[in-house]
C-alpha positions in Angstrom: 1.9 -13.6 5.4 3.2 -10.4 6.8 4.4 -10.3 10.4 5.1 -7.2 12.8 8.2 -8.6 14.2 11.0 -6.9 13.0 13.7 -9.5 13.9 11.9 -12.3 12.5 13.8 -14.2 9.7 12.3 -15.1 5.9 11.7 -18.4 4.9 14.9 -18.4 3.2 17.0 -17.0 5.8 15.6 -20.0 8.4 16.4 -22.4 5.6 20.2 -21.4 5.5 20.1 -21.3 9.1 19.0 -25.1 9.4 21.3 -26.2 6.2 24.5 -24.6 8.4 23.1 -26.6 11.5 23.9 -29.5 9.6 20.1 -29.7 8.2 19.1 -31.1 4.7 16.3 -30.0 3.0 14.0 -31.8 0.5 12.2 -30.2 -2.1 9.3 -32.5 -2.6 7.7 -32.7 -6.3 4.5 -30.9 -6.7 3.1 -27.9 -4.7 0.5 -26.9 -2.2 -2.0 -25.1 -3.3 -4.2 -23.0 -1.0 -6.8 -20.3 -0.9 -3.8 -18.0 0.3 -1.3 -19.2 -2.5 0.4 -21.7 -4.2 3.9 -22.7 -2.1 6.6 -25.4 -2.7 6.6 -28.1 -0.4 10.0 -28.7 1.9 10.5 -30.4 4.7 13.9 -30.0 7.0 15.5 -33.8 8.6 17.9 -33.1 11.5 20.1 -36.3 10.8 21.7 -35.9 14.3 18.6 -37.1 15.4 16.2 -38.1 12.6 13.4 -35.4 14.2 11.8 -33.5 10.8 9.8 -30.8 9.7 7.0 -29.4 6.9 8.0 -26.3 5.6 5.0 -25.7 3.6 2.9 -22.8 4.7 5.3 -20.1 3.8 6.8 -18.3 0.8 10.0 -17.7 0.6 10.3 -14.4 1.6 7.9 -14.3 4.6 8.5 -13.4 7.5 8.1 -15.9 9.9 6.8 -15.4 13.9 8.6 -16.0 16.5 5.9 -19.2 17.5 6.2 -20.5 14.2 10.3 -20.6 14.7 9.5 -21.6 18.2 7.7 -25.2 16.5 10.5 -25.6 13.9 13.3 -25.6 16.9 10.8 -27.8 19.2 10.5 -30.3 16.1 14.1 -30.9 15.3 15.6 -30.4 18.7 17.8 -27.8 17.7 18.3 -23.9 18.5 18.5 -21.0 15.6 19.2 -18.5 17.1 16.6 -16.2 15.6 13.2 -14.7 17.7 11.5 -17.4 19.2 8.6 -18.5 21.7 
């Protein structure tokens, strides 16, 4: 999914964010598949706090909106840094 926002990170990029944040992502086995693709499955555990997140919706190298961003930070309580709402 293409997004007109020029600052927004990737997939990828927000997933090195969270693991220098002190996040750990799991790979779970298997993958979703959708009428728009077929993606991994991932979600990211704030262990600070045990608040987690699906990251499932997304290839890697999406870009991702500044809502979607917005409901990762609000999940696990934490602050990226990147474009957010």
């Amino acid at each position: 999914m293409a997004a007109p926002f020029g600052g927004s990170p990737t997939l990828a990029e927000c997933i090195a964010c969270l693991e220098e944040l002190g996040c750990k992502i799991t790979e779970l086995s298997g993958d979703l598949v959708s009428e728009d693709g077929v993606f991994r499955v991932r979600y990211a555990l704030n262990p600070a706090n045990g608040k987690f997140v699906v990251l499932s919706d997304h290839a890697d190298n999406d870009r991702l909106t500044p809502w979607v961003i917005g409901n990762i930070e609000r999940r696990l309580k934490l602050i990226t840094g990147f474009p957010s709402i």
